[in-house]
N, C-alpha and C positions, 0 to 999 in steps of 0.2 A: 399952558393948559386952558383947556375952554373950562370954562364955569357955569355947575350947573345944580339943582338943589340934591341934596342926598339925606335921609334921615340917618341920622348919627346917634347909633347904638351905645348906650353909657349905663346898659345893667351888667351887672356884674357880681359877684359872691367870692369872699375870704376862703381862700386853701388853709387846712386843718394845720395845727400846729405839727411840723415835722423835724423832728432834730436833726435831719439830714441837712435843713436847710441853712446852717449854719456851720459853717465851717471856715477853720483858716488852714489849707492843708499847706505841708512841707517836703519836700525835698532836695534831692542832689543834684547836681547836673553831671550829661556825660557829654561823650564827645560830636558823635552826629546823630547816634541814635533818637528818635523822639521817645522811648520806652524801650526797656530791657526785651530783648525778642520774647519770652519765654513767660514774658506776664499778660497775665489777661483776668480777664472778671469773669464769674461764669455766674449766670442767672438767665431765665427763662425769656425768648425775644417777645416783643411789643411792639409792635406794628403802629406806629403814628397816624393821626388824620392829617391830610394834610392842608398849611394854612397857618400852622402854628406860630405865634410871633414872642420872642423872650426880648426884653428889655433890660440893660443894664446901665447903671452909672458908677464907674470906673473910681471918681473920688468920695463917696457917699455911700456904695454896697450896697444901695437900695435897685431891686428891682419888681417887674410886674409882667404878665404876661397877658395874651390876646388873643383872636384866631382872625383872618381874612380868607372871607370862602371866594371860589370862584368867580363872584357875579364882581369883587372887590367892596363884600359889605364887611365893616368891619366889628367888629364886638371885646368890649373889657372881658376878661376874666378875674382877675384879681392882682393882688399885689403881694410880693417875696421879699421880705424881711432879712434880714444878715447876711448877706454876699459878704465874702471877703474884698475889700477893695484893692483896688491894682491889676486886675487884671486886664490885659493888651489884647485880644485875640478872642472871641467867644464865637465857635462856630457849629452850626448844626449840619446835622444830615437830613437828606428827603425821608431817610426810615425811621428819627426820631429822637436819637443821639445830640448829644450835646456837648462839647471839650472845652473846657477852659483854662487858662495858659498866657503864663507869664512872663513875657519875653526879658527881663531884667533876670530874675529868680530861677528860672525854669521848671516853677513850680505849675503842675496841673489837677485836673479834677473831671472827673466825668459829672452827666446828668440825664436825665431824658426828660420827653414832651407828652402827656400822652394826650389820646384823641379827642378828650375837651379839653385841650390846652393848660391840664395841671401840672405843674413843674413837680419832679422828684430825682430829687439828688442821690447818684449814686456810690463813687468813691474817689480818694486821690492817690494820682498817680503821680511816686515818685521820679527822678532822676530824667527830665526831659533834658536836652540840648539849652541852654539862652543863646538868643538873638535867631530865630525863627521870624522873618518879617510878614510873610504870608501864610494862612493853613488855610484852604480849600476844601470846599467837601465838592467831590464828584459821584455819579454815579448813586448807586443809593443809601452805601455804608461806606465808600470809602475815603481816606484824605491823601490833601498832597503840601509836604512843608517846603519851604522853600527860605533861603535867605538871598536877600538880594545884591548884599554888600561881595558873599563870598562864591556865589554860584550852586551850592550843596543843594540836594534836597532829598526828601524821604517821604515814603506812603507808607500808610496804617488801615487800620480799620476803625470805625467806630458803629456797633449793631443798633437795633431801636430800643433795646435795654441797657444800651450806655457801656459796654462791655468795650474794651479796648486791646487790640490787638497791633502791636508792631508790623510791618511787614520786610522794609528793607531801605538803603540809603540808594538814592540819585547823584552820581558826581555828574560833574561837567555842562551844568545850566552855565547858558549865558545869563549876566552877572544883571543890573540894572532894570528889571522887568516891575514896571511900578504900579502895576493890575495883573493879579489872577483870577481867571475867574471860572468854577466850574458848572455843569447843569447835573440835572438828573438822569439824565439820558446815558452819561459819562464822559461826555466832550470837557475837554479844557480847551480856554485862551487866555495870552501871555499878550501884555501890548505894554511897551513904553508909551507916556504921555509925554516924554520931550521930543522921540525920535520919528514916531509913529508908525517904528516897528510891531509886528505881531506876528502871531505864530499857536498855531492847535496841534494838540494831543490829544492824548485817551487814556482814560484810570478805566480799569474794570471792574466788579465789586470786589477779586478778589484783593484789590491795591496794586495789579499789575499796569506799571506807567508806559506808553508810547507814543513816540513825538511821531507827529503826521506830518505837517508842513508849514513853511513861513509864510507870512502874506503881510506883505510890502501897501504901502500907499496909504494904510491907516491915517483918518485925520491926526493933528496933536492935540494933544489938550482936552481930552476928556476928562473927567473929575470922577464919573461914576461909571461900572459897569457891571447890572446885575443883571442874576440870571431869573428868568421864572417858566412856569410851564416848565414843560421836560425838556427844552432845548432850547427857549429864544433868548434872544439877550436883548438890554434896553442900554444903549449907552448917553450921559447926557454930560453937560460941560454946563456945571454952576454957574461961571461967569457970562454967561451969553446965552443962555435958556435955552441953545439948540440940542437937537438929540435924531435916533434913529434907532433902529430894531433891525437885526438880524437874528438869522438860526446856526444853530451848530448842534449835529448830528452826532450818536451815541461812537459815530466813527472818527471824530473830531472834521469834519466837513463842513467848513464855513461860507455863508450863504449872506451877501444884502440883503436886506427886505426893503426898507426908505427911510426918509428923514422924517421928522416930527419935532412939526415946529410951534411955538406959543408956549411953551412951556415957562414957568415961574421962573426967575436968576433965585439962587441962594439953599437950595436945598443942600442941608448937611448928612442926609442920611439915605438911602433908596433902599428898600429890600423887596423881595420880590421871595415869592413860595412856588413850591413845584403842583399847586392844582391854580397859577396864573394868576393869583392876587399881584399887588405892586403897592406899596407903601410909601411915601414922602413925607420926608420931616425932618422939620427946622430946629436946631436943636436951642437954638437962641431967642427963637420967638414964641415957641409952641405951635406951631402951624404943623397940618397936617393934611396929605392926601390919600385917596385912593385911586387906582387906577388896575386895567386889567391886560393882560399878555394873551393872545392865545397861540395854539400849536404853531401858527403859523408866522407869528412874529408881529401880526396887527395889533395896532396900540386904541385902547378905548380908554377915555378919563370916564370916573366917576364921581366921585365925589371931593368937598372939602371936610376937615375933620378939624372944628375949634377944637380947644380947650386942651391939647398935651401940655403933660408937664416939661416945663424947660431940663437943659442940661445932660438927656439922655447921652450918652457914650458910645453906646452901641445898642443896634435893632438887626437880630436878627430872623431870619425867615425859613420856614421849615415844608 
């Protein structure tokens, strides 16, 4: 990354004391379903800004949230007290949604985001599957699970008021797929990083999945592949600081854009939001970037962001 000054936004304000915010919810497991078809939550939708960033730490339950507007300026919101800790998986949708999900337990929970970036929890959902290795959001409420050991997978829904809807199981993935990744647009991509196989599809919001086509010659060794804007992707490989941008289309149509080179070795974390923010960060040194995506797949740095706190688990982007 080229290096350049950025003033770094560090105001911020305490979210109200919410009892929702604490919870340790329980459940069963079943067999592929991620939820019983026939449950859902019903409350009023909420439309997200989008930008929104939730932070968690996996062994500690402390988390904190943020927003990254377009230009990739970044801003604190506050900090969320009592998370349940242990959970593997915390993913959001572009409409505001939030699932979190416990690949040991198969225990979950909904939440949402709303447009100043204040977190409110909304309920848990019993009886998910375990060992779920990937949950993708595509599209603007939908998700896609997926195990990689066994080939399964399944779409759902999740709205911007955190409302959770089943949809249906996916047999017959190929097995090994060690990056999914979806946009807003509703494209997905599937790539192994040993083989440098890949391969796109398409969720549509209603959770309806369809495989479009393979594509062969993929480098290997990618580490990171996230999505931002409504369809670009940023891929980058930790250990060699190299990276590039492509698009993929709401039709699952995948497109080169080029390479991008200078980038840092050692980022643990990339996330990236559907109005083209792009996030970096070190989860072992506190280091922290911003950068921007736009429709087209061009990559702009912006700035460096001292002072994260170490150990974050997961940064997700909304």
């Amino acid at each position: 990354m080229k290096e350049q000054q950025y003033p770094y936004q560090a105001s911020f304000y305490e979210t109200a004391y919410d009892p929702g915010l604490y919870f340790e919810p329980g459940g069963a497991d079943s067999l592929f379903s991620p939820m019983p078809s026939d449950y859902r939550y019903a409350q009023s939708d909420i439309r997200a800004f989008p930008g929104g960033l939730l932070f968690y730490n996996a062994s500690t339950g402390f988390g904190a949230t943020a927003r990254l507007d377009a230009a990739g300026n970044y801003q604190y919101v506050g900090v969320i007290p009592g998370f349940a800790t242990g959970w593997t998986h915390i993913t959001g949708t572009p409409s505001g949604g939030l699932l979190f999900y416990n690949a040991s337990t198969g225990l979950g929970a909904t939440a949402r985001l709303d447009n100043a970036g204040n977190y409110h929890y909304v309920g848990v959902i019993p009886g998910f599957a375990t060992g779920w290795t990937h949950i993708v959001s595509a599209n603007q409420s939908s998700l896609l699970f997926y195990n990689a050991s066994t080939g399964v997978g399944a779409t759902a829904r999740l709205d911007a008021a955190g409302n959770y809807q089943y949809v249906g199981v996916i047999r017959g993935f190929a097995t090994g797929w060690t990056h999914i990744v979806g946009t807003a647009g509703g494209g997905l991509l599937f790539y192994n990083a040993s083989t440098g196989l890949g391969a796109t599809a398409r969720l549509d919001n209603a959770g309806n999945y369809q495989f479009v086509s393979t594509i062969p010659g993929f480098g290997i060794g990618w580490t990171h592949i996230v999505s931002a804007n409504q369809g670009s992707l940023l891929f980058y490989n930790a250990s060699t600081g190299v990276g590039a941008t492509a698009l993929l289309d709401a039709a699952g149509n995948y497109q080169y854009v080029g390479g991008v080179s200078g980038f840092a070795t050692g980022w643990t974390h990339i996330t990236g939001t559907t109005n083209g923010g792009v996030l970096f960060y070190n989860s072992s040194t506190g280091l922290g970037a911003t950068a921007r995506l736009d429709a087209a797949g061009n990559y702009q740095y912006v700035g460096a962001i001292p002072g994260f706190a170490t150990g974050w688990t997961h940064i997700v982007g909304m």
